[in-house]
One Martini backbone bead per residue (centre of mass of N, CA, C, O) as a GRO file, in nm:
protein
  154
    1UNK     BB    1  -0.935   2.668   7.450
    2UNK     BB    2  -0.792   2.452   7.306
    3UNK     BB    3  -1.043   2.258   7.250
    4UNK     BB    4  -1.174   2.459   7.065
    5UNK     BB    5  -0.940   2.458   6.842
    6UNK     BB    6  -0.975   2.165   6.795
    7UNK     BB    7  -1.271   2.153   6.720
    8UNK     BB    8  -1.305   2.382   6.481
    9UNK     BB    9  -1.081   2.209   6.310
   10UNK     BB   10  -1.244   1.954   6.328
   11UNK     BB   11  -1.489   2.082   6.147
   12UNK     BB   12  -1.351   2.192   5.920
   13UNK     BB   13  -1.269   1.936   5.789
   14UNK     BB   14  -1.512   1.763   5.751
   15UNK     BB   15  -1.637   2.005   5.553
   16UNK     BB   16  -1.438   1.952   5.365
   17UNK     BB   17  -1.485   1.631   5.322
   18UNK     BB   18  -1.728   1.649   5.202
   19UNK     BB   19  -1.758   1.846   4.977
   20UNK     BB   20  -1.551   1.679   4.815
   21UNK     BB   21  -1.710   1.416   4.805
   22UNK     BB   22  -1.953   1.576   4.631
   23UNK     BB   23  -1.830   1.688   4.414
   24UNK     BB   24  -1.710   1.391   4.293
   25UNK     BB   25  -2.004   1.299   4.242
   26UNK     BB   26  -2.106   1.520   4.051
   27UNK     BB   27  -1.894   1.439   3.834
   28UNK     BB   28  -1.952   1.168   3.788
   29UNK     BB   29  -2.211   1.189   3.706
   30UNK     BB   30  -2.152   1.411   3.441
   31UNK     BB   31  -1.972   1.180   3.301
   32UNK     BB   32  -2.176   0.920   3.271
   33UNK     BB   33  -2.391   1.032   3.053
   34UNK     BB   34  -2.207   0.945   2.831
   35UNK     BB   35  -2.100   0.812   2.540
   36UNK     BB   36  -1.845   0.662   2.604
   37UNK     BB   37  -1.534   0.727   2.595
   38UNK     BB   38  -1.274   0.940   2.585
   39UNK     BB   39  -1.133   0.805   2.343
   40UNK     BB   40  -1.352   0.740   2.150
   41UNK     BB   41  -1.430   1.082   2.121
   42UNK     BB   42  -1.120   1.141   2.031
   43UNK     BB   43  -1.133   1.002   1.793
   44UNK     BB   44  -1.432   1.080   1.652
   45UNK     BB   45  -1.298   1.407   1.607
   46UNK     BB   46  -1.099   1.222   1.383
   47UNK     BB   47  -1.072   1.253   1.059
   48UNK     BB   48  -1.031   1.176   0.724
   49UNK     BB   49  -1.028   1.374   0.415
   50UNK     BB   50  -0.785   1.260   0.259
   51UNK     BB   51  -0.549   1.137   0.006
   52UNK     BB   52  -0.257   1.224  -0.116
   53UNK     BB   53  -0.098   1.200  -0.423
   54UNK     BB   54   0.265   1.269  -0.486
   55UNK     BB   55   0.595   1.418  -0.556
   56UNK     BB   56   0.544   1.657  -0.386
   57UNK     BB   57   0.607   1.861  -0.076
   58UNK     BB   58   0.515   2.099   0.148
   59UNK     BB   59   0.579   2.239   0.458
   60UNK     BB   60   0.254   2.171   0.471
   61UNK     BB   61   0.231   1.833   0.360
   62UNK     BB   62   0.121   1.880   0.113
   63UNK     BB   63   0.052   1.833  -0.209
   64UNK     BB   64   0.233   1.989  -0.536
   65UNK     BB   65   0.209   1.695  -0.719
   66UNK     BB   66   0.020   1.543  -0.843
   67UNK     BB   67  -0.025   1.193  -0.863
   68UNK     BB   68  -0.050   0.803  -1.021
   69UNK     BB   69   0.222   0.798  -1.172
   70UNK     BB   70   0.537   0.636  -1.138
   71UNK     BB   71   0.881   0.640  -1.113
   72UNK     BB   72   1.092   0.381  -0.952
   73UNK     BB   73   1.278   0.661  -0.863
   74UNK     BB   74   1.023   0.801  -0.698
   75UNK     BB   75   0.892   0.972  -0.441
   76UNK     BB   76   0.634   0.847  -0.262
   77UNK     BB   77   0.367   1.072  -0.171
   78UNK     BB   78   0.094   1.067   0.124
   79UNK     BB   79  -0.152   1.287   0.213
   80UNK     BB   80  -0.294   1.304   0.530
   81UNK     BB   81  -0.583   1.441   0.612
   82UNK     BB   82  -0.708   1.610   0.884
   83UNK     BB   83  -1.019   1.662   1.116
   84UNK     BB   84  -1.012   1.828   1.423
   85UNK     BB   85  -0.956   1.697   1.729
   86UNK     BB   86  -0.677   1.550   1.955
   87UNK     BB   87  -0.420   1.459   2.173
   88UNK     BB   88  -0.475   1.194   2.025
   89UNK     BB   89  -0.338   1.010   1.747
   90UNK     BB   90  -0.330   0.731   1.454
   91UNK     BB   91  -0.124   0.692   1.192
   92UNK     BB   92  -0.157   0.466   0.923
   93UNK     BB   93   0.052   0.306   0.679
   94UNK     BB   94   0.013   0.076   0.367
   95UNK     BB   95   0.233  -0.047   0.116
   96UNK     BB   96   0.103  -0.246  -0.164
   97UNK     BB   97   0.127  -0.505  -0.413
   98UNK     BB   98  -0.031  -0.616  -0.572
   99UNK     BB   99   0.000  -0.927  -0.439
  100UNK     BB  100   0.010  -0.808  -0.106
  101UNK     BB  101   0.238  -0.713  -0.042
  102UNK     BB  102   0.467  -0.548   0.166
  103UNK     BB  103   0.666  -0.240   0.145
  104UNK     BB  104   0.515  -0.081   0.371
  105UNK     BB  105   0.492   0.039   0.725
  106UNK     BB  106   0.337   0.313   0.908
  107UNK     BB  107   0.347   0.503   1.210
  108UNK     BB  108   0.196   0.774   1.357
  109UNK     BB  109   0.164   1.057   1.653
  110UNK     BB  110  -0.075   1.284   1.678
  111UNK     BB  111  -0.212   1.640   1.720
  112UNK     BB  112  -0.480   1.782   1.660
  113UNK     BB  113  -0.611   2.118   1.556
  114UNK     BB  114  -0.776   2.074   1.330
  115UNK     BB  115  -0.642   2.135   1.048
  116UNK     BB  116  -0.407   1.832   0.898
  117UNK     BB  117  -0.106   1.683   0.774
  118UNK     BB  118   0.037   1.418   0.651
  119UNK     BB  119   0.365   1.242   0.622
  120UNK     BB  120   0.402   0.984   0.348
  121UNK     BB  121   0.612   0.750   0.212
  122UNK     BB  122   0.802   0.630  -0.076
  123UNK     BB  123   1.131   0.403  -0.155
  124UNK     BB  124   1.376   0.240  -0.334
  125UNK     BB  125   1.697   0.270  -0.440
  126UNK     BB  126   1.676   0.048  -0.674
  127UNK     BB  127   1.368   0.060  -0.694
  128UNK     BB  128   1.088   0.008  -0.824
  129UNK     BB  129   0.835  -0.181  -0.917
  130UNK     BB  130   0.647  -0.279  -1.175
  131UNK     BB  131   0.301  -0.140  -1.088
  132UNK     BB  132   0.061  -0.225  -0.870
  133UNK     BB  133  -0.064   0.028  -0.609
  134UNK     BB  134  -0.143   0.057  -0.226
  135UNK     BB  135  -0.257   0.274  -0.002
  136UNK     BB  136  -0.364   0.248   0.327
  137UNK     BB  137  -0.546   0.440   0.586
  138UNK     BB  138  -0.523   0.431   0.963
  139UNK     BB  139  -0.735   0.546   1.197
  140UNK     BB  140  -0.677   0.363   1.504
  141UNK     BB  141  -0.709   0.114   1.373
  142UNK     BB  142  -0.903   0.205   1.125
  143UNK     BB  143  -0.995   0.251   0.809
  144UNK     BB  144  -0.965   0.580   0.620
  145UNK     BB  145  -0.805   0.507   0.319
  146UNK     BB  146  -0.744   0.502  -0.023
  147UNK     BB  147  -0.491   0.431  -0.295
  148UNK     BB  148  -0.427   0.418  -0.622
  149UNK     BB  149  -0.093   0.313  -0.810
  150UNK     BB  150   0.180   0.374  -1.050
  151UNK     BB  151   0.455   0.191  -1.205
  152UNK     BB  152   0.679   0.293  -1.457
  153UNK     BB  153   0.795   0.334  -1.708
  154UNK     BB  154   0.990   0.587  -1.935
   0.00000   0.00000   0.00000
């Protein structure tokens, strides 16, 4: 008697482990179908949809101040607008002086689902010095966007 009751049990052990690894087999094939990685996937479902400068952000990181030409002491906001989901993305944002000088850059890591804002900024104490500038905008290290403006005196 104890001998069928381990020969049943190990039948369905061998019958459970079969199964599994046939299981495993059929998920690995219909994954292996699609073209790229799951990580290229999921930045490809999210894109940049614009990038606003302005004066002032609201509480949904939006700009409510759009402007493209500010006074030395005022901070300038970038709203990077951006379309999709993803468990992670990174937008990067690069803020550099006519000269090419780099006055600042930020990464944040977004998890974004569906419509979406990111807040990023740039100020100096002392105030920004006169002249023009551009900030472009990179998802996942590819460029996403580009806009250029102005610091002026009053």
């Amino acid at each position: 008697m104890r001998i069928n009751h381990i020969t049943a049990v190990l039948s369905l052990c061998f019958v459970l482990a079969f199964a599994s690894t046939a299981c495993q087999k059929s998920q690995t094939k219909t994954s292996d179908t699609g073209t790229g990685t799951a990580t290229e996937q999921q930045a490809s479902s999210v894109q940049v949809e614009r990038v606003d400068l302005g004066k002032h952000v609201g509480n949904d990181n939006q700009v409510t101040e759009h402007a493209d030409a500010f006074t030395p002491n005022e901070t300038i906001y970038a709203s990077v607008v951006t379309q999709g989901s993803a468990p992670t993305a990174e937008l990067k944002t690069r803020w550099t002086f006519q000269d090419g000088q780099v006055v600042d850059e930020v990464s944040r890591t977004i998890a974004p689902s569906g419509g979406a804002a990111t807040e990023f900024h740039v100020s100096k104490p002392d105030g920004l010095p006169v002249g023009k500038y551009r900030v472009e905008v990179f998802l996942n290290g590819s460029p996403a966007g580009t806009k250029e403006f102005e610091v002026k005196r009053t």
